[in-house]
C-alpha positions as CSV (number, residue, x, y, z in Angstrom):
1,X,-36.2,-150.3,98.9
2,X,-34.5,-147.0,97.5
3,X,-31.1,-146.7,96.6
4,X,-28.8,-144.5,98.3
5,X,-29.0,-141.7,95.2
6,X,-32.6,-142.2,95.2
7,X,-33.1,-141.5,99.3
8,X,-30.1,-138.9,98.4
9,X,-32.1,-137.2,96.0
10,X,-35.6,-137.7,97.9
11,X,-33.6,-135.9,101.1
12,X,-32.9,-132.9,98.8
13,X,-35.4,-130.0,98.0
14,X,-36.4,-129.5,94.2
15,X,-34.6,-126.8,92.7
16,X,-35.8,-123.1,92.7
17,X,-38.4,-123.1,89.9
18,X,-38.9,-119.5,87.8
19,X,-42.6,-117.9,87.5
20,X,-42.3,-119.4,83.7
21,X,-41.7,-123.0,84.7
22,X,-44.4,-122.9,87.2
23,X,-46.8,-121.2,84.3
24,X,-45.6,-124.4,81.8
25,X,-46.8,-126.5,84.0
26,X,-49.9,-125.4,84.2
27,X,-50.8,-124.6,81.1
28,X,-49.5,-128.2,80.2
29,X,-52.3,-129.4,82.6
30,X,-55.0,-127.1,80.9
31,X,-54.1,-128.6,77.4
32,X,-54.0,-131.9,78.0
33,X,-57.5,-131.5,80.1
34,X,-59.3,-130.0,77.4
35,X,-58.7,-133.7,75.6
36,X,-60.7,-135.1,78.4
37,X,-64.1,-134.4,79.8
38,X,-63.2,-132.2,81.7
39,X,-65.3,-128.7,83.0
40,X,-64.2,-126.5,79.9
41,X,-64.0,-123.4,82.8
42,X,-61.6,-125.7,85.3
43,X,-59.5,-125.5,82.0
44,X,-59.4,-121.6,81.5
45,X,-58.9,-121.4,85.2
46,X,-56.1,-123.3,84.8
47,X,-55.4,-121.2,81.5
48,X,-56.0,-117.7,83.2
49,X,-53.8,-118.8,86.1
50,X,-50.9,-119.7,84.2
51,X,-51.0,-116.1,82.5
52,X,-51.2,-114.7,85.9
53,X,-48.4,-115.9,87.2
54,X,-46.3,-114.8,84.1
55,X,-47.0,-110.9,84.4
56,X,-45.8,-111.5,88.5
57,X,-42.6,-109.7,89.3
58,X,-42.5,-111.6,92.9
59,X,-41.1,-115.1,92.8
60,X,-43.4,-117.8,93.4
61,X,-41.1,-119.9,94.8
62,X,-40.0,-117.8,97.2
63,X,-43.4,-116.9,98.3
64,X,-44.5,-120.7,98.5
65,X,-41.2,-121.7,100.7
66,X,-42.1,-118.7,103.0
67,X,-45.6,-120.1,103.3
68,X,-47.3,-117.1,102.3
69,X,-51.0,-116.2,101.1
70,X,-50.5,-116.6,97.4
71,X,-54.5,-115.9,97.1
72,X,-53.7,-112.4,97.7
73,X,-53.3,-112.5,93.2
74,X,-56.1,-112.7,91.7
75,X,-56.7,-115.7,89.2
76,X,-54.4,-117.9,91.2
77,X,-57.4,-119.7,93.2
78,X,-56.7,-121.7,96.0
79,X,-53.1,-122.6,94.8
80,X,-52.6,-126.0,95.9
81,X,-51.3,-126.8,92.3
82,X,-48.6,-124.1,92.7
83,X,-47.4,-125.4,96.2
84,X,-47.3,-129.2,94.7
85,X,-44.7,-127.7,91.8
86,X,-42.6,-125.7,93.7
87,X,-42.2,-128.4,96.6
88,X,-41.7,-131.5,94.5
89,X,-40.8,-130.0,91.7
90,X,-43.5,-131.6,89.9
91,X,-47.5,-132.0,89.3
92,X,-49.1,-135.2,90.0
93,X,-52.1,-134.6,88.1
94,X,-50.1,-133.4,84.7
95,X,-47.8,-137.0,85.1
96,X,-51.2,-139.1,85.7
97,X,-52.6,-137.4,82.5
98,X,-49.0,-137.9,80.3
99,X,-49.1,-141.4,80.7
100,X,-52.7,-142.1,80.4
101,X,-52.5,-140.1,77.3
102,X,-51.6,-141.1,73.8
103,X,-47.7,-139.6,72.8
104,X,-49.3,-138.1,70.3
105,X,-51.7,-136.2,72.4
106,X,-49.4,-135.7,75.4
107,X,-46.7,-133.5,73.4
108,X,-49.1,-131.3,72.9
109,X,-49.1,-130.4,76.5
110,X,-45.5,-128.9,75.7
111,X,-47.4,-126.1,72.9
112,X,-50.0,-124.1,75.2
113,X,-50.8,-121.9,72.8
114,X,-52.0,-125.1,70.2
115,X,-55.9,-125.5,70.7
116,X,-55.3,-129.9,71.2
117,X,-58.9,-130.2,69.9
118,X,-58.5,-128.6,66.6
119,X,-54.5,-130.1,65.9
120,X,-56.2,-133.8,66.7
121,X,-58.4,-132.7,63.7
122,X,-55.2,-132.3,61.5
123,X,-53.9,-135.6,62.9
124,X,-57.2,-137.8,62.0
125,X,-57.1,-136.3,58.3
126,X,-53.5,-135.9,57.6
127,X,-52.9,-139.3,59.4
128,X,-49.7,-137.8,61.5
129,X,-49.1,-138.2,65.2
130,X,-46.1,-135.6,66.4
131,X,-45.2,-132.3,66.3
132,X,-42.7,-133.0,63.8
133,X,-45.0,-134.3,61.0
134,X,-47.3,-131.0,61.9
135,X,-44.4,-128.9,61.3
136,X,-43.8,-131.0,58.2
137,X,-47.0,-130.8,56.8
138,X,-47.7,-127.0,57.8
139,X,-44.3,-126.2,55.6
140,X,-45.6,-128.2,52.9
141,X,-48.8,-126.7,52.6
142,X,-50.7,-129.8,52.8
143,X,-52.2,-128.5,55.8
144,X,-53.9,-125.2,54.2
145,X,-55.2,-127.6,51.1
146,X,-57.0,-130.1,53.5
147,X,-58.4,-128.0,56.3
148,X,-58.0,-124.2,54.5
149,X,-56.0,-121.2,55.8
150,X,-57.7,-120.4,59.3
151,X,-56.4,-123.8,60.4
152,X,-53.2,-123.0,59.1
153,X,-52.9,-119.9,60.9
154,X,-53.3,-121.4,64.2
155,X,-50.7,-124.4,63.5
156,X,-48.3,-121.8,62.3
157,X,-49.0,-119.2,65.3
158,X,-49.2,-122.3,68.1
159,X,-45.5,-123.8,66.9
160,X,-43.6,-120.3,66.3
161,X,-41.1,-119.3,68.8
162,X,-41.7,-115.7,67.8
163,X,-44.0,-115.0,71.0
164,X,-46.6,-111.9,70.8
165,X,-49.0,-110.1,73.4
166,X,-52.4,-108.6,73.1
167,X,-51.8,-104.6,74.0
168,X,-54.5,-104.8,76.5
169,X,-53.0,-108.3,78.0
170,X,-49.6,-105.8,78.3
171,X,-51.1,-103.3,80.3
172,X,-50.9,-105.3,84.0
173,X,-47.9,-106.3,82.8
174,X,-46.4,-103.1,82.4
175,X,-47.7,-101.6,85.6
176,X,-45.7,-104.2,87.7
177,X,-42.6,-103.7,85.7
178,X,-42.3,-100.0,86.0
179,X,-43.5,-100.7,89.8
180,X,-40.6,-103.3,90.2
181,X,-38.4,-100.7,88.4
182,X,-39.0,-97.7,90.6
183,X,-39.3,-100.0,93.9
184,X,-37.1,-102.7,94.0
185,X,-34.4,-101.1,91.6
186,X,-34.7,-98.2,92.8
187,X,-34.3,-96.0,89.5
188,X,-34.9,-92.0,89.5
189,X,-37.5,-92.3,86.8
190,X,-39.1,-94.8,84.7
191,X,-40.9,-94.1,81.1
192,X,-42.7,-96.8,78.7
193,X,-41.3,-96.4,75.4
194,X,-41.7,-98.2,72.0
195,X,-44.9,-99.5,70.6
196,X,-47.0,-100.0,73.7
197,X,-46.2,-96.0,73.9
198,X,-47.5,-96.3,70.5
199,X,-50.2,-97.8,71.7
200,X,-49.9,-100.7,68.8
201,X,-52.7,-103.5,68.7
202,X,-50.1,-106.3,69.4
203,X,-46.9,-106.1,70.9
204,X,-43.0,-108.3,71.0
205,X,-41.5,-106.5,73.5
206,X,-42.7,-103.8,76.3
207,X,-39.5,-101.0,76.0
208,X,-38.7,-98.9,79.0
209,X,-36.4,-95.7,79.5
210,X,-35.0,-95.2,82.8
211,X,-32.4,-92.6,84.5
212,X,-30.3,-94.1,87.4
213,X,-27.2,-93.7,88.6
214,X,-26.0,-98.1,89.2
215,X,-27.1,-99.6,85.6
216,X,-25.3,-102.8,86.6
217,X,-27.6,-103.0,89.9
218,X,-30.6,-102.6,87.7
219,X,-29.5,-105.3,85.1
220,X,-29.4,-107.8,88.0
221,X,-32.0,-107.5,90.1
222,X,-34.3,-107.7,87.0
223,X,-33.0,-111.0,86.5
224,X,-34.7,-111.8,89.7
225,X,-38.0,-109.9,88.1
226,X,-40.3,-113.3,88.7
227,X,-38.8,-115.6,90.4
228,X,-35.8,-115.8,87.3
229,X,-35.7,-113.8,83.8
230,X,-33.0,-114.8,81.6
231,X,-30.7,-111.9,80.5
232,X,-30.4,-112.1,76.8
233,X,-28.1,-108.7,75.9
234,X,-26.5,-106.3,78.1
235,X,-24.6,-103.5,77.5
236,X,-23.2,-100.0,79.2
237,X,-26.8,-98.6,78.6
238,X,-28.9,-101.5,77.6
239,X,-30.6,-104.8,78.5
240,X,-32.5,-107.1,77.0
241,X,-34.4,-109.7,79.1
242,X,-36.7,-112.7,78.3
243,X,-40.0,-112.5,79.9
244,X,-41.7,-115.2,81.4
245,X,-45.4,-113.6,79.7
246,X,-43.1,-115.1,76.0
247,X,-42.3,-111.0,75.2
248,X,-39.4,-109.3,76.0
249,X,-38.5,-106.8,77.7
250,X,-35.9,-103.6,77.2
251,X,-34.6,-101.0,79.2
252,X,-32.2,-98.5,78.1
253,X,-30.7,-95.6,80.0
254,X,-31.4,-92.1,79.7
255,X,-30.3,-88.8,81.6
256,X,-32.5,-86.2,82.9
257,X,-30.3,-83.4,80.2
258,X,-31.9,-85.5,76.8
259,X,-34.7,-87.0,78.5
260,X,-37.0,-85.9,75.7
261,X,-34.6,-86.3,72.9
262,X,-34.7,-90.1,74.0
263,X,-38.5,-90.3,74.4
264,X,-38.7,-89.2,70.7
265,X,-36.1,-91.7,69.2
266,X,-36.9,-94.5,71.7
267,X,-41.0,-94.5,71.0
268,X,-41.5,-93.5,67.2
269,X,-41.6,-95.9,64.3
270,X,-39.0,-96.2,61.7
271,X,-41.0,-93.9,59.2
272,X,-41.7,-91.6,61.6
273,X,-38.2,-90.9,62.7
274,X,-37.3,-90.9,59.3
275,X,-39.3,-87.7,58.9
276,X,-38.1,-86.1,61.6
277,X,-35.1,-86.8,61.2
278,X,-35.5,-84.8,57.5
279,X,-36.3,-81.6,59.5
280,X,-34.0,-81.8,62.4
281,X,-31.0,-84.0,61.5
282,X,-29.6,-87.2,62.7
283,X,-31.1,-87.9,66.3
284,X,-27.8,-88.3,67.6
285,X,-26.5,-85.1,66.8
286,X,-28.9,-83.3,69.3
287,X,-27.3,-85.5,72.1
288,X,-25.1,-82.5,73.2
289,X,-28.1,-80.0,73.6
290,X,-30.6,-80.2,76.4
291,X,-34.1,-81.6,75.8
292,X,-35.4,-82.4,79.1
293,X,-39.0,-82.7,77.8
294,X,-40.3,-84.2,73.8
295,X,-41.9,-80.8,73.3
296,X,-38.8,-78.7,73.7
297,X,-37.6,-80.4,71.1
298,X,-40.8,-81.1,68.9
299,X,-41.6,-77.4,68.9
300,X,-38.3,-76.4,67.0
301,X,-39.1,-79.6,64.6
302,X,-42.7,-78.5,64.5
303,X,-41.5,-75.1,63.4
304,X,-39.0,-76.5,60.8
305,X,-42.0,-78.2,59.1
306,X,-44.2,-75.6,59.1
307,X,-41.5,-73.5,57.0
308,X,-40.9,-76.1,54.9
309,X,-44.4,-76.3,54.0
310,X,-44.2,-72.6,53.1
311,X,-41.1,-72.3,51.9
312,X,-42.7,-70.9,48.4
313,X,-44.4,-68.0,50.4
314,X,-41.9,-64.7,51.7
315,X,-41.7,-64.8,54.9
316,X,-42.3,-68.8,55.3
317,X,-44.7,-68.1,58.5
318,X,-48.6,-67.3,58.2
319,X,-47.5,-64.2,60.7
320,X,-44.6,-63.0,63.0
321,X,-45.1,-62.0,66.3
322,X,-42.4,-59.2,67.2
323,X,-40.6,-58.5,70.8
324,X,-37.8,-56.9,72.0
325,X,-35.8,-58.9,74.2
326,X,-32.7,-57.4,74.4
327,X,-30.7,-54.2,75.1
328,X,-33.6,-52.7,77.3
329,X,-30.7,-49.6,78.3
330,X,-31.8,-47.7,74.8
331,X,-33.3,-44.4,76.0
332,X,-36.8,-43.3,75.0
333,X,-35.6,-41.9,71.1
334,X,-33.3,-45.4,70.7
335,X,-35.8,-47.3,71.8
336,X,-38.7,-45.8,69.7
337,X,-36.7,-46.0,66.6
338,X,-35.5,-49.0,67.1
339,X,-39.3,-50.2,66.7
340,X,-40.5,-47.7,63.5
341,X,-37.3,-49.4,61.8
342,X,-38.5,-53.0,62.6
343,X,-42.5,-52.0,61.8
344,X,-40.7,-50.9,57.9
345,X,-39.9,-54.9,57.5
346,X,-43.0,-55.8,55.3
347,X,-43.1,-59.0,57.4
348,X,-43.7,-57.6,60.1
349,X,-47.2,-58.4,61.9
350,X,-47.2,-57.8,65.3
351,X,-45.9,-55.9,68.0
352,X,-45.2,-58.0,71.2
353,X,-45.4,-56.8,74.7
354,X,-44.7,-53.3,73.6
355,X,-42.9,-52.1,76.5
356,X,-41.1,-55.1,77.8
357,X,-42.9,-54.8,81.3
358,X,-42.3,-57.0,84.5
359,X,-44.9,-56.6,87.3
360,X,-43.4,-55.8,90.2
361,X,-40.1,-56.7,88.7
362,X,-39.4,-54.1,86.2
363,X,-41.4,-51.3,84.7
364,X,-40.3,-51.5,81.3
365,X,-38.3,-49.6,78.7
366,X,-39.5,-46.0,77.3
367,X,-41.0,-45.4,74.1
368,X,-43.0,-42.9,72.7
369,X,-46.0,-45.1,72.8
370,X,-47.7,-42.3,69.9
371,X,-45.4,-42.7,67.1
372,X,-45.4,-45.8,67.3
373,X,-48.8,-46.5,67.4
374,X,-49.1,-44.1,64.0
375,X,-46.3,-46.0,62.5
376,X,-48.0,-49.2,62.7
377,X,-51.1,-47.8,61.5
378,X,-48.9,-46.8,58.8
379,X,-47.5,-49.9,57.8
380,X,-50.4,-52.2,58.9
381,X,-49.1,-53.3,62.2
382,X,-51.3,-54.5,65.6
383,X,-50.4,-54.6,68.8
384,X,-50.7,-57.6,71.4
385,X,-52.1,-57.9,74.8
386,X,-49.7,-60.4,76.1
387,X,-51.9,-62.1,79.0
388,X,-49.1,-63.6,81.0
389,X,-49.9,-62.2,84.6
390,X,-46.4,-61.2,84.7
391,X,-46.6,-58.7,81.1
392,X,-50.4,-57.7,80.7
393,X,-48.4,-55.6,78.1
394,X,-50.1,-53.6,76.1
395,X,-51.3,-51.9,79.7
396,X,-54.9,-50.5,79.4
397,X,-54.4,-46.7,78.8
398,X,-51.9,-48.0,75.7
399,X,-54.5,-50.4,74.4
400,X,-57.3,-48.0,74.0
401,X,-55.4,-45.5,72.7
402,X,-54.4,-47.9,69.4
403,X,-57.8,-48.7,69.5
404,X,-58.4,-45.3,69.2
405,X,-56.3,-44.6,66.1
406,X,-57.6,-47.7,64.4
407,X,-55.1,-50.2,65.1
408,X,-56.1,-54.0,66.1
409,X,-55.1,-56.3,69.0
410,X,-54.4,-59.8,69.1
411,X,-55.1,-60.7,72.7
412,X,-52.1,-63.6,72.7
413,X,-51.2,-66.5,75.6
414,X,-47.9,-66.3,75.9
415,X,-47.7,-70.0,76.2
416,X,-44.4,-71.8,77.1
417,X,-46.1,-74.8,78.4
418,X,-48.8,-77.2,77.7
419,X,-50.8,-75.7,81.6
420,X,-50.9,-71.9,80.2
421,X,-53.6,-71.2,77.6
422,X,-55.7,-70.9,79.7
423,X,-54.3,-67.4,80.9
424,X,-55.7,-66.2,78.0
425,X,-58.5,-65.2,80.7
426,X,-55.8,-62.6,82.0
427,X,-55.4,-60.6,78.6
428,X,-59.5,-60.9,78.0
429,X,-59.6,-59.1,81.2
430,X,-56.9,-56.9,80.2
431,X,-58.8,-56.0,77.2
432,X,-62.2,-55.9,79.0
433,X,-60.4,-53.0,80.8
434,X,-59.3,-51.1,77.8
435,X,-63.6,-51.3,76.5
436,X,-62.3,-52.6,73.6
437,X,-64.9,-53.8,71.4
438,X,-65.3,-57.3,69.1
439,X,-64.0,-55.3,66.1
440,X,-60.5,-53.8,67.8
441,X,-59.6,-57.7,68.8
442,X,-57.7,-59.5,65.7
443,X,-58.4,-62.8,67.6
444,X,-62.4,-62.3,66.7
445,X,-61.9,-62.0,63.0
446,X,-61.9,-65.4,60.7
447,X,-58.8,-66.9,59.3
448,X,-60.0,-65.7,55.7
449,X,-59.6,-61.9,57.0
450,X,-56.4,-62.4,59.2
451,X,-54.8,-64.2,56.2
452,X,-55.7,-60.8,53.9
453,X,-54.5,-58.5,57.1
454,X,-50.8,-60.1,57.6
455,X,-49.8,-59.4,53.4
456,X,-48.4,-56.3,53.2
C-alpha cells in the first residue's frame, strides 16, 4: 500500500517543466541509446528533437496540458515521449535504461554533447569510470598522450559549461526570437545585433536591439520565452537571459533618434570600433545627435577617413563638388560674383546645380550664366548635370552652351540614399538633350585623366 505522502504526491500534477528540461531528457535518452543496439537514426531523432524543442519560444508544457497538436513542429515526431515528461514528470524509457546501465555509462546521459562511444574508449585505456576522473585526466594531460589531441578536444568541448552554436543552427533560432519579440512583446522594432549580424562561423550569444516604450514588460514575458528562460542580468536598458538552445541571449534598448549610432556600437568587433572610434570619437559622445540610420553616421566617418588618408595632399579630397545653398536673395551681379570668387579657389572642381533650381517649386537664382561659364574655363572648372528629377540643373540650353566654350560636365546622382543611383538615367537624358557628345562628359574619361583634370 502507499503512504499518505506517497498517494499525496501521486494526487498532485508534476511540476511545470521548461522547453530545456524537456530537451535534457531527451537527449539523455539519445546518449544512453547509442550504448545499446539501438537504430543509430531512432538516436538522432531523438537528438534532432531535443534541439528542436530548444529554439521553441511556445511552452511545451502548456501546449501538452491543452492537449494540442505538438506535430505541427517539425522534428518532434509523434511526441508521445514529450506528453510522458510533461505529465509524469518523468521518462520511463530513460529510468529503464539508468538502471540497466553501468554508473559509469549512465552519467553520461547527464553530458549530451559527450559522444558515449568514444568517452568508453577513454575509460577502457585510462581505466576510469566517472566524470570526475575524465575531468581529472583531461586536466592532466594524460588523456591527449594516450588517445592524442582530437580526443582531447571533444572531452574538453563535451564537459565545458561555456555553450556554443553553429551560425547556421542560430538562424531558426533567431527568427522565432525576433517573432516572439515583435508579437508577443509587442516591441516597435526589433534588430539582430552582434556577431550573428557579423555573420561569425560560431556564436555565444544571439544579441538584439529593440525600441519600446515598457522595458520591464519585455524583460518578463521573455522569461516565459519556452516554456521558462532564466533571467541572468537586468538592467534599465538591458537583459541578459539564458537560453534553453545553451547560448544566451541579449537585448538592449534603443530609440528611434540613435537608432543607427546603436547598430554601429552594438554589432562591430572590438577592433573595429576601435577604428572608428579614431575618426569619430568616443561612441557615446554622438548619443546627443540624431542617427536614425548606420549610414548617416558612417558617411561622415567614411569622409573623415578618406581625409585622413590624404591628409599629405591640399585639399585632402580627390575633388570638390561646389553648390550654393544659401542666401538665394543675391541679385543677378551678387550672385554671379559670388561664383567667379569661389571658381578663384584652386580647389575648386566643380560647379553644382548652377542655378539652384526646383521644378515646379522654385525657378532658381539669377546669374549671368556667360561669365561664368568663361570664368571656369578660365580656371579649369566643369559644370554638373545634377539628375535629381527635382534639379536637372545644368538645364539643357546652359549645358550646351559650356559645351560649346569647351567646358566639361560631370553628369552626377545626387544621391542621399542607398535607392537613388539609379536616377543617374535622369541627367543621361538631360545630357542626351543638350547633344552632348562622349568627350564633353567628365564621367566618360578614366581616373588617370580626371586625376590630371582636378590639379590646378
Amino acid at each position: 500500500m502507499k503512504t499518505h505522502e506517497e498517494a499525496q504526491s501521486a494526487a498532485q500534477p508534476p511540476a511545470a517543466l521548461s522547453n530545456a528540461e524537456i530537451a535534457d531528457r531527451l537527449a539523455g535518452l539519445a546518449q544512453l541509446l547509442s550504448t545499446q543496439k539501438e537504430n543509430p537514426y531512432k538516436v538522432k531523432a531523438y537528438h534532432r528533437a531535443a534541439a528542436r524543442i530548444r529554439s521553441l519560444a511556445e511552452s511545451l508544457d502548456e501546449l501538452v496540458r491543452e492537449d494540442a497538436d505538438l506535430t505541427q513542429f517539425s522534428g518532434i515526431g509523434d511526441a508521445i515521449a514529450i506528453r510522458e515528461i510533461v505529465l509524469t514528470g518523468k521518462l520511463r524509457k530513460l529510468e529503464t535504461l539508468r538502471g540497466q546501465t553501468a554508473p559509469e555509462v549512465a552519467s553520461l546521459a547527464d553530458y549530451p554533447r559527450l559522444d558515449p562511444k568514444r568517452v568508453l574508449r577513454v575509460y577502457k585505456k585510462l581505466k576510469i569510470s566517472s566524470i570526475e576522473a575524465l575531468r581529472e585526466k583531461l586536466e592532466s594531460g594524460e588523456i591527449e598522450s594516450a588517445l592524442g589531441h582530437r580526443m582531447t578536444q571533444h572531452v574538453r568541448q563535451g564537459l565545458s559549461q561555456a555553450h556554443a552554436m553553429l551560425l547556421y543552427r542560430a538562424d531558426d533560432l533567431r527568427d522565432t526570437i525576433e517573432e516572439s519579440l515583435l508579437a508577443k512583446c509587442a516591441v516597435k522594432a526589433a534588430q539582430v545585433v552582434g556577431a550573428f549580424r557579423r555573420r561569425v562561423e560560431v556564436i555565444e550569444e544571439i544579441a538584439f536591439m529593440i525600441e519600446t516604450d515598457d522595458f520591464p514588460a519585455v524583460v518578463k514575458r521573455m522569461q516565459r520565452f519556452g516554456g521558462r528562460t532564466a533571467l541572468l542580468e537586468s538592467s534599465a536598458d538591458r537583459a541578459i537571459f539564458a537560453l534553453a538552445a545553451g547560448i544566451t541571449l541579449r537585448l538592449r534598448v534603443c530609440s528611434a533618434r540613435i537608432w543607427g549610432l546603436c547598430l554601429i556600437a552594438e554589432t562591430g568587433s572590438e577592433a573595429h570600433l576601435e577604428k572608428v572610434e579614431a575618426i569619430s570619437g568616443k561612441l557615446t559622445g554622438l548619443s546627443g545627435k540624431v542617427f536614425t540610420t548606420e549610414n548617416r553616421l558612417l558617411s561622415k566617418v567614411r569622409l573623415k577617413v578618406h581625409r585622413a588618408r590624404t591628409a599629405r595632399r591640399p585639399g585632402e579630397l580627390d575633388y570638390t563638388i561646389c553648390s550654393i545653398h544659401s542666401r538665394f536673395g543675391l541679385n543677378r551681379e551678387q550672385q554671379t560674383e559670388r561664383l567667379l570668387r569661389a571658381m578663384d579657389n584652386r580647389y575648386f572642381n566643380i560647379l553644382g546645380h548652377a542655378t539652384g533650381r526646383l521644378l515646379l517649386k522654385r525657378p532658381g537664382y539669377e546669374i549671368d550664366i556667360d561669365r561664368v561659364i568663361e570664368h571656369a574655363r578660365q580656371n579649369r572648372c566643369f559644370f554638373e548635370i545634377n539628375s535629381s528629377p527635382d534639379r536637372l540643373d545644368l538645364a539643357a540650353d546652359n549645358a550646351r552652351r559650356a559645351a560649346a566654350a569647351g567646358v566639361l560636365i560631370a553628369i552626377n546622382t545626387d544621391s542621399h540614399g542607398m535607392g537613388e543611383p539609379q536616377l543617374v538615367r535622369c541627367g543621361l537624358d538631360q545630357a542626351r538633350r543638350a547633344g552632348l557628345a562622349k568627350s564633353a562628359v567628365l564621367n566618360c574619361r578614366s581616373w588617370q585623366k580626371l586625376h590630371g583634370l582636378f590639379r590646378r
